[in-house]
N, C-alpha and C positions, 0 to 999 in steps of 0.2 A: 243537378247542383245540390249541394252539401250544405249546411251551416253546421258549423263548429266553433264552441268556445273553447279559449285556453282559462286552464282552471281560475286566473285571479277574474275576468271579467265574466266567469260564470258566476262569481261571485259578487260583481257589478249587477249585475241580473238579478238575483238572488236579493239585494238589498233595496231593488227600484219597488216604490210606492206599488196599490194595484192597480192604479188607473194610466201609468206612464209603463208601465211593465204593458198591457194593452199594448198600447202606441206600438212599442218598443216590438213586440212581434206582429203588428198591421206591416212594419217596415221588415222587419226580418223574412217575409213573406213576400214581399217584393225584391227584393235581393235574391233569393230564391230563384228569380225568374229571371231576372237583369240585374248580374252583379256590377252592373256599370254604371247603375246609378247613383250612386256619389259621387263627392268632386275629387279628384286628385289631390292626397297633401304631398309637400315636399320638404323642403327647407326650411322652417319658419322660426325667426326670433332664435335661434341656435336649436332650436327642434328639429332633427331629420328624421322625418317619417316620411321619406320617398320610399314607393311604390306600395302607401298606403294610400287607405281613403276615408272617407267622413260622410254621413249621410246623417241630413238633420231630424230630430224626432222632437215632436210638442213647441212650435213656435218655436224654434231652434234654439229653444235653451240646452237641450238635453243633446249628445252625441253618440254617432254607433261610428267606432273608427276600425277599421277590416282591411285586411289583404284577401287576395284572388292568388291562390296557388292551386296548380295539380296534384290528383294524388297517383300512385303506381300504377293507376288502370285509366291515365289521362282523364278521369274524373275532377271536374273545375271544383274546389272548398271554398267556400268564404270564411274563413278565419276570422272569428272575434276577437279583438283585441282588448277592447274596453270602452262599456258605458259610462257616460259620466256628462256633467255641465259645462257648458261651457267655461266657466266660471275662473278669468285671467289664465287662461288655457290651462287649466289645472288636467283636466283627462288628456291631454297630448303629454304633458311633461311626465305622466303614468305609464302611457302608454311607451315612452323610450325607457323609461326604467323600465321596463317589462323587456321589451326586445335586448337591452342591453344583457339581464339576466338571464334569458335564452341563450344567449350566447356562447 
């Protein structure tokens, strides 16, 4: 298993505290192992981030939201999408402007 960021929430990364950055790879490192441990997002609030996911870090203020895709050699990636707080879902509404811009 893989971990990979796309370059804005490497930059998520990049600007987390050092003590929440910590956290933030205790989790990255379990994912690692079982990228199924997060919960499934979908629909939310006009947010569609179906067939992503969410895994909480530091009292579940803080968020790692990820896709599970293959790569050419059936190699599982965990995909970063973006770090961020919960904060009135501010990192989900990021993270669709991110996918939509992929697009």
């Amino acid at each position: 298993m893989k971990i990979k960021f796309i370059p804005e929430a490497a930059k998520d990364y990049k600007n987390l505290d050092g003590s929440i950055k910590k956290l933030v790879d205790d989790k990255l490192e379990k994912l690692e192992k079982n990228p199924y441990l997060g919960e499934e997002l979908g629909n939310k609030n006009n947010i569609d981030l179906t067939g992503y996911y969410k895994i909480y870090v530091y009292k579940k203020i803080f968020r790692i939201v990820y896709r599970i895709t293959p790569d050419e050699k059936d190699v599982e990636i965990v995909e970063i999408w973006g770090i961020g707080k919960k904060d009135k879902m501010a990192i989900y509404k990021e993270v669709e402007k991110r996918i939509i811009n992929m697009r």
